[in-house]
C-alpha positions as CSV (number, residue, x, y, z in Angstrom):
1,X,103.7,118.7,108.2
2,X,104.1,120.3,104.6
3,X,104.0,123.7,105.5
4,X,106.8,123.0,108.1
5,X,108.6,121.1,105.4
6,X,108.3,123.8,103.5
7,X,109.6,126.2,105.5
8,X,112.4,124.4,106.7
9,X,113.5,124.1,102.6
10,X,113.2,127.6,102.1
11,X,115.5,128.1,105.4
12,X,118.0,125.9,104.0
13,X,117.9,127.2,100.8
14,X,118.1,131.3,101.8
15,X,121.1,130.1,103.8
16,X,123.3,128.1,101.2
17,X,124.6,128.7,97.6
18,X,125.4,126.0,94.9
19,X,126.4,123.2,95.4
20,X,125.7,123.4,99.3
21,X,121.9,123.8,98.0
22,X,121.7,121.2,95.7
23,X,123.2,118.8,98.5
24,X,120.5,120.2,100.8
25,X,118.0,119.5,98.0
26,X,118.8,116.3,97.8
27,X,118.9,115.0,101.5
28,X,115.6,116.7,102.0
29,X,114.3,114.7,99.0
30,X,115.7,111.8,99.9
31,X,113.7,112.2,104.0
32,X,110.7,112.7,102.2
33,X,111.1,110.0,100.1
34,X,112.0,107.6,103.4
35,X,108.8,109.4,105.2
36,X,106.8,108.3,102.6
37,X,107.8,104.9,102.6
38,X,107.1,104.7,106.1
39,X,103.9,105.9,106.2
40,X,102.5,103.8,103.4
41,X,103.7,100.7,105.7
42,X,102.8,102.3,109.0
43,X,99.0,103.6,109.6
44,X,97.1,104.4,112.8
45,X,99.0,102.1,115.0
46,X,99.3,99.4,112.4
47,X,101.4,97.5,110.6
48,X,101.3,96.4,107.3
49,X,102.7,93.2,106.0
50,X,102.7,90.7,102.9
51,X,102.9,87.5,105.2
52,X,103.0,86.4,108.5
53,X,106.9,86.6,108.2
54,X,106.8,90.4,107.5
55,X,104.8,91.0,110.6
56,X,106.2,89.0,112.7
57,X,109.9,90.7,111.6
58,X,108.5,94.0,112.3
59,X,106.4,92.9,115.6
60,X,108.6,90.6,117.0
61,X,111.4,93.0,118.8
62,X,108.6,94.9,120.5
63,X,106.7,92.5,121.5
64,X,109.6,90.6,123.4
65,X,110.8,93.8,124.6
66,X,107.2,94.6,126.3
67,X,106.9,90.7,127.8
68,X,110.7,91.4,129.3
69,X,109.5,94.5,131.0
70,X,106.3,92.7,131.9
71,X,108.4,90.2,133.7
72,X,110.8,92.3,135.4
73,X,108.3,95.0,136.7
């Protein structure tokens, strides 16, 4: 996933000038940033949570919308 990260930066970066980069710079910074967020609370399938509250906030929608489909198929 880095190399294509990379490569996409160096894309974005051949293509722009100034101020146009530094925005670029930025928004890529700030997805990698977000990426890594998620990954540190996502692994292999699994959730990560503090409390029962946390993983039941992040479980919850899915589970009811897998016991609705459940139901209706």
């Amino acid at each position: 996933m880095e190399t294509v990260v990379d490569e996409m930066e160096r894309a974005y970066l051949d293509a722009c000038d100034g101020d146009a980069r530094d925005a670029l710079r930025r928004a890529l910074g700030d997805a990698l940033q977000e990426l890594a967020a998620v990954d540190r609370q996502v692994s292999r399938g699994f959730v990560r949570a503090g409390k029962p509250a946390d993983l039941a906030r992040k479980l919850g929608p899915e589970r009811r919308a897998r016991q609705g489909q459940g139901a209706v198929g």
